[in-house]
C-alpha positions as a Markdown table, in Angstrom:
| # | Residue | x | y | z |
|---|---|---|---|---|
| 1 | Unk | 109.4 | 120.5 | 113.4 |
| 2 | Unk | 108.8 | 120.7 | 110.0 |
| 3 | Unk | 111.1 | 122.0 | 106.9 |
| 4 | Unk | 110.0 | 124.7 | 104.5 |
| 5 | Unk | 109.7 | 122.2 | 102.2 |
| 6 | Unk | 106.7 | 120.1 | 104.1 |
| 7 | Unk | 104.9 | 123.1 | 104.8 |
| 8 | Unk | 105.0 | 124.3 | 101.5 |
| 9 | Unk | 103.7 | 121.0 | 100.5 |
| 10 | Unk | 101.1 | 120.9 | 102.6 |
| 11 | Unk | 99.4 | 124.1 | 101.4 |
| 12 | Unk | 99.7 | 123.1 | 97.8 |
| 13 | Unk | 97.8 | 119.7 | 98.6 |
| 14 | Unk | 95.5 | 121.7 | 100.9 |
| 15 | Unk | 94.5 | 124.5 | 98.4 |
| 16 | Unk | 93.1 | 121.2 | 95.6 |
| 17 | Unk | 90.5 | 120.7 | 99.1 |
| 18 | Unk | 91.2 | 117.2 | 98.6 |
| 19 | Unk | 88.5 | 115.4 | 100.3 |
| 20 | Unk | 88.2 | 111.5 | 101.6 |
| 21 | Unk | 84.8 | 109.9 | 102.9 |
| 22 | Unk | 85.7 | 106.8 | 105.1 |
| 23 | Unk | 83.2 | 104.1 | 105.0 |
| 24 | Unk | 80.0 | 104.5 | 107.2 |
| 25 | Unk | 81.7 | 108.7 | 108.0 |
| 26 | Unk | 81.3 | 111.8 | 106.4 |
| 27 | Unk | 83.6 | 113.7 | 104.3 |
| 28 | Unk | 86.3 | 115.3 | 105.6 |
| 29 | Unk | 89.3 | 117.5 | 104.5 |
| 30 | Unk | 92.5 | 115.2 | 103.8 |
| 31 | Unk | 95.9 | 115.9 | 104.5 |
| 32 | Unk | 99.0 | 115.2 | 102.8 |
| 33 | Unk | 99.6 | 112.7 | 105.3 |
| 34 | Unk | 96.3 | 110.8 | 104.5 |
| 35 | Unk | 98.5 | 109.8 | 100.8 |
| 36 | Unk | 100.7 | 107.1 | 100.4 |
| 37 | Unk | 104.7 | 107.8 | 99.7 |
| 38 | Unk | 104.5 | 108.2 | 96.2 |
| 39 | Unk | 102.0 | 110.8 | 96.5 |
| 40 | Unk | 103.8 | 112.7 | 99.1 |
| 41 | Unk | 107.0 | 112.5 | 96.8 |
| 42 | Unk | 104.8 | 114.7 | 94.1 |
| 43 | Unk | 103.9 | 117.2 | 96.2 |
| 44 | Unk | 107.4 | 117.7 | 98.3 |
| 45 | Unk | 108.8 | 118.1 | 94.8 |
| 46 | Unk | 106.1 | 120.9 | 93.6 |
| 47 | Unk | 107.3 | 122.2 | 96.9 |
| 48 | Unk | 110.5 | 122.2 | 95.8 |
| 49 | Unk | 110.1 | 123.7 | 92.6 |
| 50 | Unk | 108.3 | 126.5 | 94.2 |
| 51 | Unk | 110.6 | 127.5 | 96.7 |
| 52 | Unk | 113.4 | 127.4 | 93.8 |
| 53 | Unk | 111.1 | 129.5 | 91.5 |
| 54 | Unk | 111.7 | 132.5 | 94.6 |
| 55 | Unk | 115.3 | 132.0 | 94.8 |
| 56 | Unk | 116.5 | 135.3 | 93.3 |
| 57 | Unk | 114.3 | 138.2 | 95.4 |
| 58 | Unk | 112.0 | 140.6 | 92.9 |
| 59 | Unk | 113.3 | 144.5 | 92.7 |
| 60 | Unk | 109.9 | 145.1 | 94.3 |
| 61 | Unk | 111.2 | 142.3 | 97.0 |
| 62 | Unk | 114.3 | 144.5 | 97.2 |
| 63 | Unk | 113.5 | 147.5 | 97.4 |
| 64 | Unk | 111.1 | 147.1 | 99.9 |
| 65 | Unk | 113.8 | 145.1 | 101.9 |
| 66 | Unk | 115.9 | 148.4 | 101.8 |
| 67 | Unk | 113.5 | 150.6 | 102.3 |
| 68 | Unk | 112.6 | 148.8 | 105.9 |
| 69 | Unk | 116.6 | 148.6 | 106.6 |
| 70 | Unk | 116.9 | 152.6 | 105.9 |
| 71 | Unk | 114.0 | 153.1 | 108.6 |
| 72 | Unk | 115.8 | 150.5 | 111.2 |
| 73 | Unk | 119.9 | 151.3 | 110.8 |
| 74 | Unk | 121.3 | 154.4 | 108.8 |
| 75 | Unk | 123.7 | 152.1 | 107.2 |
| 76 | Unk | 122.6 | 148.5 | 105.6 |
| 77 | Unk | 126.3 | 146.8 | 105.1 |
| 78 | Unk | 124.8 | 143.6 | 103.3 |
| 79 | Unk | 122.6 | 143.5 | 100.7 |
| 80 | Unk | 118.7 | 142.4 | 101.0 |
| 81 | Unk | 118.8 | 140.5 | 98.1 |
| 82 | Unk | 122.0 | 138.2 | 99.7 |
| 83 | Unk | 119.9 | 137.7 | 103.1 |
| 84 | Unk | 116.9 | 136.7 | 101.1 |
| 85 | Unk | 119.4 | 134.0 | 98.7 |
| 86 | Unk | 120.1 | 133.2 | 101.9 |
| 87 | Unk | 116.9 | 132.3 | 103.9 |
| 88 | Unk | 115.6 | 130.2 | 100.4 |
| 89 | Unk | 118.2 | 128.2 | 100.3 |
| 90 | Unk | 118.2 | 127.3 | 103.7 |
| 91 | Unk | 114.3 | 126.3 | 103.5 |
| 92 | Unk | 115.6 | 124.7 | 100.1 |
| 93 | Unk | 118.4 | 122.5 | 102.9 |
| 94 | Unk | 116.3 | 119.4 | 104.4 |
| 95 | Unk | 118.8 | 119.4 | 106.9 |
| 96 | Unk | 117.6 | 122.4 | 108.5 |
């Protein structure tokens, strides 16, 4: 399984269309995994940063949030904005 961070990661380095063209083959898409450590590093730390940037939820983000609790329960007893603090800093926990 991977973490938040490694996926987001991943799409960041996928989006650039990074391309490699072994010897004798044709191009091909690359992967994060195709780079060595230090390149890897960089993009798990754009990840990072990213995933921080989101940590306190939009009022669009909110009030979305409680309109879709008022259609599912009469009575929301924690706010959207804490579950959504919540879920980033778990994807922002490698542990997870």
């Amino acid at each position: 399984m991977t973490t938040m961070i490694e996926r987001v990661a991943e799409a960041i380095y996928a989006a650039e269309e990074n391309q490699t063209k072994p010897k004798g083959g044709d191009w091909r898409p690359m992967t994060l995994s195709d780079e060595d450590e230090k390149i890897r590093g960089m993009y798990l730390a754009y990840a990072r940063a990213a995933i921080i940037a989101m940590c306190e939820p939009t009022e669009a983000m909110i009030g979305a949030a409680e309109q879709r609790a008022r259609e599912v329960c009469a009575h929301l007893e924690i706010a959207p904005g804490s579950i959504w603090e919540e879920m980033i800093g778990a994807a922002l926990d490698d542990r997870r």
